[in-house]
PyMOL Python script that loads the backbone (N, CA, C, O; Angstrom):
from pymol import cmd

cmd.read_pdbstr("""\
ATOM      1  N   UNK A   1     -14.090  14.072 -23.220  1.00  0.00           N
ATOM      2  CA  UNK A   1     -13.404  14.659 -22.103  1.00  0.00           C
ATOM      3  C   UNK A   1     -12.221  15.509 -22.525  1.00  0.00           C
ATOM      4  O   UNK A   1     -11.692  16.233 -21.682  1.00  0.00           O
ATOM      5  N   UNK A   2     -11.781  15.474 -23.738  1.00  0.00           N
ATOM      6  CA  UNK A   2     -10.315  15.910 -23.758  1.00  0.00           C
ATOM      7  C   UNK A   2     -10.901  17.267 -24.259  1.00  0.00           C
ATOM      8  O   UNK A   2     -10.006  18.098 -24.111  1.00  0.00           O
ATOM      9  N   UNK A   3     -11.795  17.739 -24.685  1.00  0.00           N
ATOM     10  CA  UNK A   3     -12.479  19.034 -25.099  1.00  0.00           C
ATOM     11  C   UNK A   3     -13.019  19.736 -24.098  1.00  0.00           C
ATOM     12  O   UNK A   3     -13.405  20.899 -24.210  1.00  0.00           O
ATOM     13  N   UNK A   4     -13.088  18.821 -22.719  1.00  0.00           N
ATOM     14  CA  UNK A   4     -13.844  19.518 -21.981  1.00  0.00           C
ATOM     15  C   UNK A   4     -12.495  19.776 -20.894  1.00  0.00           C
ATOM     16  O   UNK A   4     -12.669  20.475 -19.895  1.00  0.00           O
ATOM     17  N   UNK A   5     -11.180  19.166 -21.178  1.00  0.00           N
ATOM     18  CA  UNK A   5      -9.768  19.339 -20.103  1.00  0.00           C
ATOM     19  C   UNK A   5      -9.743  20.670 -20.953  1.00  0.00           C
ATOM     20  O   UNK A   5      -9.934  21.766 -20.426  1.00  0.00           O
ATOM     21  N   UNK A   6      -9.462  20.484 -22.483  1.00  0.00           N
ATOM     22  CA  UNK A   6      -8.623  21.940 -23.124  1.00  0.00           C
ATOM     23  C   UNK A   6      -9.694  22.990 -22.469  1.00  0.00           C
ATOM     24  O   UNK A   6      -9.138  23.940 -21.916  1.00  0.00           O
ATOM     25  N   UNK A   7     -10.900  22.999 -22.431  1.00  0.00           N
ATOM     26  CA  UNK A   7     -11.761  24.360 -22.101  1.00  0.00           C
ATOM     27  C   UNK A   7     -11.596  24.774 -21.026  1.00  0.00           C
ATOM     28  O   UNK A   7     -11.639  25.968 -20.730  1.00  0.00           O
ATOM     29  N   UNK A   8     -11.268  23.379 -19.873  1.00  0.00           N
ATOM     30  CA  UNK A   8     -11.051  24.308 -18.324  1.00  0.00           C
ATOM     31  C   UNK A   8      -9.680  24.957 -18.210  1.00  0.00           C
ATOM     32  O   UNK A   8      -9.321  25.997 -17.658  1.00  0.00           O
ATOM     33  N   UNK A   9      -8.790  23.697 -19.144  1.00  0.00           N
ATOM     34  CA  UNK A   9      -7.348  23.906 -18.673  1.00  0.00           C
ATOM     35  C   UNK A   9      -6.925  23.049 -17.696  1.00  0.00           C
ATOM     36  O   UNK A   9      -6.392  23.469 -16.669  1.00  0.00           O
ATOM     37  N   UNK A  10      -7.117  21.842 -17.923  1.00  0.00           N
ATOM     38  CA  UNK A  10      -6.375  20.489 -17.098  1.00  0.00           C
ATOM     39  C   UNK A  10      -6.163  19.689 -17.902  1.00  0.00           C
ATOM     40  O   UNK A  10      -6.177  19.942 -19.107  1.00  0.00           O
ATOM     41  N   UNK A  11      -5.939  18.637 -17.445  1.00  0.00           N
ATOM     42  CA  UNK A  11      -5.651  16.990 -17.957  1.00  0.00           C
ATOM     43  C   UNK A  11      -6.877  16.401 -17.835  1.00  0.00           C
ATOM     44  O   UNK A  11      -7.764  16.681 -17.028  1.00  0.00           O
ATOM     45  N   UNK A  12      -6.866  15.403 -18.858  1.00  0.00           N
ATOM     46  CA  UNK A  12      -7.798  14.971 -18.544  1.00  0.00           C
ATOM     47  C   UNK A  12      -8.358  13.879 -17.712  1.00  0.00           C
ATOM     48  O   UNK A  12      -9.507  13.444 -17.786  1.00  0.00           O
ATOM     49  N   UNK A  13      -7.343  13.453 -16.848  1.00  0.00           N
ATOM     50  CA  UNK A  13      -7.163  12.778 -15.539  1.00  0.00           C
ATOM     51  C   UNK A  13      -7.629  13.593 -14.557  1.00  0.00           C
ATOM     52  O   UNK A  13      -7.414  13.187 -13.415  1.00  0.00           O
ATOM     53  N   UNK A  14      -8.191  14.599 -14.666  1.00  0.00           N
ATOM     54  CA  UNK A  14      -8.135  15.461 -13.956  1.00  0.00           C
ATOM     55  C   UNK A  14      -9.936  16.000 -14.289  1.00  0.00           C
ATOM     56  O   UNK A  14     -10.569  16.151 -13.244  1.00  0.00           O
ATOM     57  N   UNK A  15     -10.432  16.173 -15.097  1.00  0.00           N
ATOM     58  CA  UNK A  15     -11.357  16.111 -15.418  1.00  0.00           C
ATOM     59  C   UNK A  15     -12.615  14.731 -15.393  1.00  0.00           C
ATOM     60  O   UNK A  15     -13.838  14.856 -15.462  1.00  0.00           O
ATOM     61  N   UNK A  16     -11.606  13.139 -15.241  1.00  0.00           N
ATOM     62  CA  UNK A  16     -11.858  12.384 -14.824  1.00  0.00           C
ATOM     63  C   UNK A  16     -12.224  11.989 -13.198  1.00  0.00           C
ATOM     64  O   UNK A  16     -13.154  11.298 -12.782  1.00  0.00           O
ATOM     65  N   UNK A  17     -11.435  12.498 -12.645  1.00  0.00           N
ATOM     66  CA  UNK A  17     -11.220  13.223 -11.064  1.00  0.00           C
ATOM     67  C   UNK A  17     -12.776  13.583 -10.428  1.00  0.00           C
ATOM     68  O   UNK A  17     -13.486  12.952  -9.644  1.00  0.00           O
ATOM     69  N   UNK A  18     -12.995  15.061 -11.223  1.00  0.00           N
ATOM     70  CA  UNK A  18     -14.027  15.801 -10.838  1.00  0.00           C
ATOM     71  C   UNK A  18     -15.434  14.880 -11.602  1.00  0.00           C
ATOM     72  O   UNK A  18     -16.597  14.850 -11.198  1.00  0.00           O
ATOM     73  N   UNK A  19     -15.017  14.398 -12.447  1.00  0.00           N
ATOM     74  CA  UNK A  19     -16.911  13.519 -12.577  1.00  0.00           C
ATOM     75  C   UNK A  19     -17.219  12.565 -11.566  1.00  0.00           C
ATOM     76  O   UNK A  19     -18.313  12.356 -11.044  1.00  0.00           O
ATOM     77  N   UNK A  20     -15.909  11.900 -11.310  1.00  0.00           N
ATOM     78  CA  UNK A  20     -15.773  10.771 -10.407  1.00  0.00           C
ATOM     79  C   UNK A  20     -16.336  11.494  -8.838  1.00  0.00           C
ATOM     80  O   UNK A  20     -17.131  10.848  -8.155  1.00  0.00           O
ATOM     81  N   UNK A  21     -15.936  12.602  -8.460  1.00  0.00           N
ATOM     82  CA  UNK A  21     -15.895  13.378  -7.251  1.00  0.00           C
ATOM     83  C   UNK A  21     -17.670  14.184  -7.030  1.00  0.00           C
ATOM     84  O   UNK A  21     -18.335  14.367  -6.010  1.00  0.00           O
ATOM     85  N   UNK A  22     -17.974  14.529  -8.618  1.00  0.00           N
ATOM     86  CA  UNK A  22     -19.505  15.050  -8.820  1.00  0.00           C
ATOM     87  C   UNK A  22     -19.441  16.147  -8.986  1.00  0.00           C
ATOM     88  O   UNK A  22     -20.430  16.868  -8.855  1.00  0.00           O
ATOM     89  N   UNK A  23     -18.265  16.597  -9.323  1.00  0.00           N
ATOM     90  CA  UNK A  23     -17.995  18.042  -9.464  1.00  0.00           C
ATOM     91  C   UNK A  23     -18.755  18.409 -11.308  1.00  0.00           C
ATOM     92  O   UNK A  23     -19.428  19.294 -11.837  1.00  0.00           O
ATOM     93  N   UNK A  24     -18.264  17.416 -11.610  1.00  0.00           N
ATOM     94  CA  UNK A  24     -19.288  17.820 -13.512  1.00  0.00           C
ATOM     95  C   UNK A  24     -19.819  16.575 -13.495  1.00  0.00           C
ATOM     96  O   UNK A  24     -19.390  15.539 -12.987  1.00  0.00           O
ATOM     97  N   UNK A  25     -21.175  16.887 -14.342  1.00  0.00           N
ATOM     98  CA  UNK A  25     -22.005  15.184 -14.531  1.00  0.00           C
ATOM     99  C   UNK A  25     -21.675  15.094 -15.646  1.00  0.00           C
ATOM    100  O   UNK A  25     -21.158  15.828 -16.488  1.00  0.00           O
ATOM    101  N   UNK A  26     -22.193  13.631 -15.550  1.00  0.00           N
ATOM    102  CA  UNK A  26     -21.368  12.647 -17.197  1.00  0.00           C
ATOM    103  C   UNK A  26     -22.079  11.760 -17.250  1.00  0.00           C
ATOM    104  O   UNK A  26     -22.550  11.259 -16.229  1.00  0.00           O
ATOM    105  N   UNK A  27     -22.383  11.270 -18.615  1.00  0.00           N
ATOM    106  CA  UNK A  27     -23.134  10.302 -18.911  1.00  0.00           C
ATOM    107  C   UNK A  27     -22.641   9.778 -20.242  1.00  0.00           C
ATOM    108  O   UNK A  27     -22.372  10.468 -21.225  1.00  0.00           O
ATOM    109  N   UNK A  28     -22.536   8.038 -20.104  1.00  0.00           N
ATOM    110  CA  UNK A  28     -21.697   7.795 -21.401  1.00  0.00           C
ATOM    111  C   UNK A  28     -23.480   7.189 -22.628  1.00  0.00           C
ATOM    112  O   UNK A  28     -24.441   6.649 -22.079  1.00  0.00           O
ATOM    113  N   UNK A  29     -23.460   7.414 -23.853  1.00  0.00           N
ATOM    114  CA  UNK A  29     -24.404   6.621 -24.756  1.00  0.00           C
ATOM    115  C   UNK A  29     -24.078   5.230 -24.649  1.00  0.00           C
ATOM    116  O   UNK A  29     -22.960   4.969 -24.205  1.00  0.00           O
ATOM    117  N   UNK A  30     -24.818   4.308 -24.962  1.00  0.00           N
ATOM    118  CA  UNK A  30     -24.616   3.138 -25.467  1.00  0.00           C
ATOM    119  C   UNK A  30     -22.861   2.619 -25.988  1.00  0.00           C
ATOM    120  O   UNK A  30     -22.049   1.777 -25.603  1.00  0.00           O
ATOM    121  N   UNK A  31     -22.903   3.445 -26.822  1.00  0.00           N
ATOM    122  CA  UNK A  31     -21.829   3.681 -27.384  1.00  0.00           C
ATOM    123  C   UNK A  31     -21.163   4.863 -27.374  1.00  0.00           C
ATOM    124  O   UNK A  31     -21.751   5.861 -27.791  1.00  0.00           O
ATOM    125  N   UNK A  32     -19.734   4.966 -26.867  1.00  0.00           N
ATOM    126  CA  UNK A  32     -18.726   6.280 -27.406  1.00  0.00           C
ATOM    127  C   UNK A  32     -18.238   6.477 -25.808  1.00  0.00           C
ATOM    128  O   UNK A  32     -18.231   5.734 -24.827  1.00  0.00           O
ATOM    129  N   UNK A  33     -17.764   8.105 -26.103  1.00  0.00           N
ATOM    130  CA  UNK A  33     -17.380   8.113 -25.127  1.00  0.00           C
ATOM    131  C   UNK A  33     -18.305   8.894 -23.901  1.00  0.00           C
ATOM    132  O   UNK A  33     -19.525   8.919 -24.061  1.00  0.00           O
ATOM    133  N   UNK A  34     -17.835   9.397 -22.938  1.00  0.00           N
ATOM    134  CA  UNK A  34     -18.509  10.251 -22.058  1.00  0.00           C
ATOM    135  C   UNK A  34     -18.485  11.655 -22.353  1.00  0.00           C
ATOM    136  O   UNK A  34     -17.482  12.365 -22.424  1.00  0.00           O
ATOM    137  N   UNK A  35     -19.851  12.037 -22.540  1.00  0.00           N
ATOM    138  CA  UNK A  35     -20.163  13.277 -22.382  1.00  0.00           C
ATOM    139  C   UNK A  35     -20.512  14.070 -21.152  1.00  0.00           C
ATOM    140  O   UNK A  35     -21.237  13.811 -20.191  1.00  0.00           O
ATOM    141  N   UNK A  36     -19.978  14.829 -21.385  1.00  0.00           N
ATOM    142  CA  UNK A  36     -20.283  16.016 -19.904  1.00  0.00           C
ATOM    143  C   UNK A  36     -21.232  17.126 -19.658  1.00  0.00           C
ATOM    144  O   UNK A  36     -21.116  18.094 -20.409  1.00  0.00           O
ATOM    145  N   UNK A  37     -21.994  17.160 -18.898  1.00  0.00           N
ATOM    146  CA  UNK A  37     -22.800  18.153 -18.773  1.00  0.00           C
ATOM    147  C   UNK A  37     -22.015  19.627 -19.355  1.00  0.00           C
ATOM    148  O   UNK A  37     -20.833  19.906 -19.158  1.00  0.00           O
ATOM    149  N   UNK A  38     -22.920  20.383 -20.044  1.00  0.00           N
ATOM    150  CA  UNK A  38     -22.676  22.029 -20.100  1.00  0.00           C
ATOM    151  C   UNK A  38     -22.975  22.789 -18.989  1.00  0.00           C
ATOM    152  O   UNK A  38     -22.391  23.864 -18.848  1.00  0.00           O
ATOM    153  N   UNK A  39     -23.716  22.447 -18.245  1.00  0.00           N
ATOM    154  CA  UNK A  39     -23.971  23.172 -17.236  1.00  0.00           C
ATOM    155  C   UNK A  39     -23.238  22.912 -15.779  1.00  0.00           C
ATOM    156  O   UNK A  39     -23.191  23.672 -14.812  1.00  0.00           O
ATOM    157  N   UNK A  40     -22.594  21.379 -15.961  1.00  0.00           N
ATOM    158  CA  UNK A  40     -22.181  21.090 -14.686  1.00  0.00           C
ATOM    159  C   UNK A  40     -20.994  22.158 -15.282  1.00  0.00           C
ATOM    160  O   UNK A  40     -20.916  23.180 -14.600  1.00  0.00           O
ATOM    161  N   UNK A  41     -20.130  22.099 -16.347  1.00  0.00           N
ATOM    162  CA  UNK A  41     -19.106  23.187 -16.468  1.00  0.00           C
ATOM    163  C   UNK A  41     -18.937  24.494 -16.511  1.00  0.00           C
ATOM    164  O   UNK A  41     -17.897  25.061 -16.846  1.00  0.00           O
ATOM    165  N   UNK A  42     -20.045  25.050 -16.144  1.00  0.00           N
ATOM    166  CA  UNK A  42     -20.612  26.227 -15.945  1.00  0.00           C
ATOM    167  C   UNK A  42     -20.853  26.613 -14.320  1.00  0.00           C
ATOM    168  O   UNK A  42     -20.549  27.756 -13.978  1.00  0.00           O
ATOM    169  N   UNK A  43     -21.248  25.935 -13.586  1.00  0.00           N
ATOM    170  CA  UNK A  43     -21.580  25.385 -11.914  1.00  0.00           C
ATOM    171  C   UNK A  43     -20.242  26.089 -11.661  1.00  0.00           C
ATOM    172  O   UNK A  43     -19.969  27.231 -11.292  1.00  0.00           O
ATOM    173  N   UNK A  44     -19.137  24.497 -12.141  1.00  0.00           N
ATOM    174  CA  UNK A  44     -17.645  24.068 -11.604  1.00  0.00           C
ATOM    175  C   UNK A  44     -16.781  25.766 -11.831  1.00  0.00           C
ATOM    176  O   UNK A  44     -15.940  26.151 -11.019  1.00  0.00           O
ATOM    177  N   UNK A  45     -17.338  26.880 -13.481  1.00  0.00           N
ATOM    178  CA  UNK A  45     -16.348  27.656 -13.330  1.00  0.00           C
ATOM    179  C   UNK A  45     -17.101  29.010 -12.862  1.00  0.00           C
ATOM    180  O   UNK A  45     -16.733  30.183 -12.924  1.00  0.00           O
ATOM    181  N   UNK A  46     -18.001  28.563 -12.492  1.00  0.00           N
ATOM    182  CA  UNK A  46     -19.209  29.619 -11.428  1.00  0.00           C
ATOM    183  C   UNK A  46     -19.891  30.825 -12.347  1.00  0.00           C
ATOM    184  O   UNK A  46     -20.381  31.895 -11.985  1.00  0.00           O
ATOM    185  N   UNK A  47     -19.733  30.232 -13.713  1.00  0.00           N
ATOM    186  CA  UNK A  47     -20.329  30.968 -14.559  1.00  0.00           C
ATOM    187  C   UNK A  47     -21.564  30.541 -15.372  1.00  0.00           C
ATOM    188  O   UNK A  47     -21.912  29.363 -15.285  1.00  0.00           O
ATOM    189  N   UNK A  48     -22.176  31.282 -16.059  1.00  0.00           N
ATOM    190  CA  UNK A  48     -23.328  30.716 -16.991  1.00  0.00           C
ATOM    191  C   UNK A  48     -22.649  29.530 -17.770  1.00  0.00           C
ATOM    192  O   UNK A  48     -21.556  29.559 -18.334  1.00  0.00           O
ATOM    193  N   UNK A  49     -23.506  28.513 -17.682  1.00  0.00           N
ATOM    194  CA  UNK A  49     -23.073  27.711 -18.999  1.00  0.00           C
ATOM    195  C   UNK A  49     -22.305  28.304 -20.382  1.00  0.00           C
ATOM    196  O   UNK A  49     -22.238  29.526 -20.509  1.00  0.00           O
ATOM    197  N   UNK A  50     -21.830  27.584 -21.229  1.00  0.00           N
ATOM    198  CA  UNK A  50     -21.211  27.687 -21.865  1.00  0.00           C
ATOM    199  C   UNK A  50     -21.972  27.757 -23.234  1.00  0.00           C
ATOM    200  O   UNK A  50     -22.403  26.750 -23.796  1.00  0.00           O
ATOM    201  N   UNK A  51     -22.100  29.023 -23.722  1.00  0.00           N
ATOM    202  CA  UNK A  51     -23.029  28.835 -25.353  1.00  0.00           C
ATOM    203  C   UNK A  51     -22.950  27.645 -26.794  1.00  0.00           C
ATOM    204  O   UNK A  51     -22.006  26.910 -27.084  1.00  0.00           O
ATOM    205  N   UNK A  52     -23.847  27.742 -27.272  1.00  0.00           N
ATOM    206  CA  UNK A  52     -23.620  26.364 -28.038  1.00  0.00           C
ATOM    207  C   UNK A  52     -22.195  26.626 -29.029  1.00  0.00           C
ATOM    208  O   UNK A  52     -21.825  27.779 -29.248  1.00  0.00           O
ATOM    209  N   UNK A  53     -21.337  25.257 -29.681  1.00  0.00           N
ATOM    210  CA  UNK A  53     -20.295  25.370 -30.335  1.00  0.00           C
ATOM    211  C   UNK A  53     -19.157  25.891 -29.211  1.00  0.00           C
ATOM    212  O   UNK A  53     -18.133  26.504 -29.512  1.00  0.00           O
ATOM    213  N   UNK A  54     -19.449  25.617 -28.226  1.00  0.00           N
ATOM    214  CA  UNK A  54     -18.167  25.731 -26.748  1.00  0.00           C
ATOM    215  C   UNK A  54     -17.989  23.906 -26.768  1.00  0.00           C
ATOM    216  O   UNK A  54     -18.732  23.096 -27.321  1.00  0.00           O
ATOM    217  N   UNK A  55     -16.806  23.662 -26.003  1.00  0.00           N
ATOM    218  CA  UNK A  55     -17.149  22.176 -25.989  1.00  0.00           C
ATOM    219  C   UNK A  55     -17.616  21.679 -24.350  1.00  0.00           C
ATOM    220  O   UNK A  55     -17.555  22.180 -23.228  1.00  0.00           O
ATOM    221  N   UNK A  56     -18.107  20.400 -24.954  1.00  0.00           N
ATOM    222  CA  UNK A  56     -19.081  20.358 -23.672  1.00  0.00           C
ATOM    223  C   UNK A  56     -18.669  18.772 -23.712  1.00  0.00           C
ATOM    224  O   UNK A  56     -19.155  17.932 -22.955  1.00  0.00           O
ATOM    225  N   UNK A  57     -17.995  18.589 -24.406  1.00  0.00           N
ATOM    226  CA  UNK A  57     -17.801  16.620 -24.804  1.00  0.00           C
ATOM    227  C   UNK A  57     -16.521  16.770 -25.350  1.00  0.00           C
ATOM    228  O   UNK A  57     -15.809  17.695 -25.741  1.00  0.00           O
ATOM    229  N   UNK A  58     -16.435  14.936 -25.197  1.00  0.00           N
ATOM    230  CA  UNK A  58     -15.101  15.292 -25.990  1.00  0.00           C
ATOM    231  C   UNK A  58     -14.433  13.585 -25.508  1.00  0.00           C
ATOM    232  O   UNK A  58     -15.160  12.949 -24.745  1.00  0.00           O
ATOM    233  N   UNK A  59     -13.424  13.079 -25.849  1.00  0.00           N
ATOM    234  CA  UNK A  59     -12.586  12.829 -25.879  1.00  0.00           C
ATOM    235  C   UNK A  59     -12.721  11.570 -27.079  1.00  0.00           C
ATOM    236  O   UNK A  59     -11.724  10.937 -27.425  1.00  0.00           O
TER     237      UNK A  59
END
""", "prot")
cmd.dss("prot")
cmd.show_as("cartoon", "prot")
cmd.util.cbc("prot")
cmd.orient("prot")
């Protein structure tokens, strides 16, 4: 998550916010942390997804 606050430009309380709300999807592995859709962050900034080596995960 904290890769995916620096890319929009929030907190990441705030990015916590919008998965919680359905604004970006997230899905955690077994293990680690939560990853975030590329495309839900693409939706949220009304643009094409984000090309590979953008961050899309994170914290």
């Amino acid at each position: 998550m904290t890769e995916t606050a620096r890319f929009l430009g929030v907190d990441r309380k705030t990015v916590r916010r919008y998965v919680d709300a359905g604004y970006l999807q997230a899905w955690a592995p077994d293990v680690g942390w939560r990853r975030i859709s590329r495309d839900s962050i693409g939706r949220l900034c009304g643009i094409a997804p984000p090309p590979d080596g953008t961050p899309d995960s994170g914290e």
